[in-house]
BAVOSE-13292 format. One record per residue (C-alpha): residue number from 1; x, y, z. Coordinates in nm, 2 decimals. Layout:
<atoms>
   n   east  north     up
 NUM      X      Y      Z
...
</atoms>
This chain:
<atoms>
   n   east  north     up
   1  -2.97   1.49   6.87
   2  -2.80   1.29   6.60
   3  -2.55   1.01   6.71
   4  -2.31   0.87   6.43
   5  -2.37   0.50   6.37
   6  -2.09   0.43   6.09
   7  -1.89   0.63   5.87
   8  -2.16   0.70   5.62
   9  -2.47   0.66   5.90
  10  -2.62   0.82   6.22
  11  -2.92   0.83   6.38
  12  -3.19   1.11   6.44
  13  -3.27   1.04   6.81
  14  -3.54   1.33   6.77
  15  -3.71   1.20   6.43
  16  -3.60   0.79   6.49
  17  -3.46   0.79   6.14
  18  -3.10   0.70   5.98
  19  -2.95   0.94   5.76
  20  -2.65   0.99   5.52
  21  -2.42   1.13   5.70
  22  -2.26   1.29   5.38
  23  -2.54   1.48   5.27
  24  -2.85   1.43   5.56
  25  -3.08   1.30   5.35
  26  -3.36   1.07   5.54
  27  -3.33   0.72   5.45
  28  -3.52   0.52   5.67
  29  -3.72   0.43   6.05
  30  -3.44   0.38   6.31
  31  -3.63   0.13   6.46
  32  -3.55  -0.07   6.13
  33  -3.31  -0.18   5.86
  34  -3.16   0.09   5.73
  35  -3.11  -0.05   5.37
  36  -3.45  -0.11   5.32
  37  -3.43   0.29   5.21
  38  -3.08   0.26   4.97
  39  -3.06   0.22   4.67
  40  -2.92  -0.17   4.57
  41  -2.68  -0.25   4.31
  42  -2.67  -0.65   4.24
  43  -2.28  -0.69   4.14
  44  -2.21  -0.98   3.93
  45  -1.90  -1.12   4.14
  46  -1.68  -1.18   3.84
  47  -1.67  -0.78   3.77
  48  -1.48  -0.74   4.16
  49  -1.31  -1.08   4.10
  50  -1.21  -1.15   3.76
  51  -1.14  -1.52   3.64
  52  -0.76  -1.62   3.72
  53  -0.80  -1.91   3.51
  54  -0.93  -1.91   3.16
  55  -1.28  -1.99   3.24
  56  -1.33  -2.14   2.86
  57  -1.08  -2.39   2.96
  58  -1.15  -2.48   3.33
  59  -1.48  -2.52   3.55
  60  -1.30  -2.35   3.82
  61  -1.13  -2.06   3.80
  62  -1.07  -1.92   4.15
  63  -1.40  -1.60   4.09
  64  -1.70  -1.68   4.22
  65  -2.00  -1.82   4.07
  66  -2.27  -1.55   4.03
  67  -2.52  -1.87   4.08
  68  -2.43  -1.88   4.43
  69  -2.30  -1.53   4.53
  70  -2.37  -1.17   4.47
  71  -2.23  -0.86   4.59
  72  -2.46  -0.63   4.69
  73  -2.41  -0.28   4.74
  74  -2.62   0.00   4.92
  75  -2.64   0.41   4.80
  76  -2.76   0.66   4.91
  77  -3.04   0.78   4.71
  78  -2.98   1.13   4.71
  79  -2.57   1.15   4.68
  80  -2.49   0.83   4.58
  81  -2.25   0.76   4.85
  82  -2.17   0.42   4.92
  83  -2.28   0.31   5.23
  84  -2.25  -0.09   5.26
  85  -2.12  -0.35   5.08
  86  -2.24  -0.76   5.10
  87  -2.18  -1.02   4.95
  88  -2.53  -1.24   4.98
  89  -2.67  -1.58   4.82
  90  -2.89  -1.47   4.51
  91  -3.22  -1.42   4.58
  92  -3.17  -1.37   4.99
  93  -3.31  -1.07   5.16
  94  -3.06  -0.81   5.28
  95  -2.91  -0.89   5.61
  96  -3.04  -0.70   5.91
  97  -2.64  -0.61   6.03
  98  -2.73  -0.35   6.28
  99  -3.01  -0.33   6.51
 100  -2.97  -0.08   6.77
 101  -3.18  -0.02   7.11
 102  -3.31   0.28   7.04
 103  -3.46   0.37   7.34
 104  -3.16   0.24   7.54
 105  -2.95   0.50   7.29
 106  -3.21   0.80   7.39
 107  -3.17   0.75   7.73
 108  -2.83   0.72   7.73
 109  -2.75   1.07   7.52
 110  -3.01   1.23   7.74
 111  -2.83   1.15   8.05
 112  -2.50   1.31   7.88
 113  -2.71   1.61   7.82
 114  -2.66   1.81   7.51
 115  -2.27   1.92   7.58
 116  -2.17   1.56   7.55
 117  -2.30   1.50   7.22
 118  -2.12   1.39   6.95
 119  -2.02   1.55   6.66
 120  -2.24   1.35   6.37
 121  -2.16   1.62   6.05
 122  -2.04   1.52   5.69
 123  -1.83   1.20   5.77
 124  -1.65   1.34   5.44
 125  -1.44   1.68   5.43
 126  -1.46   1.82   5.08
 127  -1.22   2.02   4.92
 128  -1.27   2.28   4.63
 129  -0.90   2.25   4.51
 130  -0.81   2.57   4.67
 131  -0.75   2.47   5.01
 132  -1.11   2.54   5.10
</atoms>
């Protein structure tokens, strides 16, 4: 049984692994953090938040310092959907956001029984252009 976790995540109750929930690719041990198996892009913070003042002229200019913020922000590996964004003190390991009971979750689903479960496809409908 899979269970959707987010909009881009659910879990394999069967295997105990997260996958993308856009194209079911395998990403990483339930029982752990699941962006330890994304890909990472480090942001610098000034290319979300440009400078409002010129920064040649002031020390301050209301974007945030790349020495003390990045903005991290999590892939899949196979599609390249986005799947998280953080924004993290350089240099800090990626926050654990979401740790779930897993054997709390089994047990739970198991006592729904398979009719209950939930419907964990693509979390994105695609369309050809044609109305397909």
């Amino acid at each position: 049984m899979k269970v959707a976790m987010t909009e881009y995540l659910r879990i394999n109750l069967k295997s105990e692994r997260w996958e993308c929930r856009v194209c079911d690719h395998d990403i990483a041990p339930a029982r752990g953090n699941y962006k330890e198996g994304l890909l990472v892009h480090d942001r610098d913070p000034r290319e979300i938040h440009p400078p409002i003042l010129d920064p040649d002229k002031y020390r301050f200019t209301f974007s945030p310092d790349p020495e003390w913020v990045r903005i991290l922000e999590y892939c899949c590996p196979s599609c390249g959907t986005q799947v998280e964004t953080e924004y993290a003190v350089p240099g800090h390991p990626p926050l654990h956001d979401m740790e779930v009971d897993l054997d709390a979750l089994k047990a739970q689903w198991a006592a729904r029984g398979e009719a209950a479960a939930p419907y964990a496809g693509p979390a994105v409908v695609r369309d050809d252009g044609h109305g397909h």
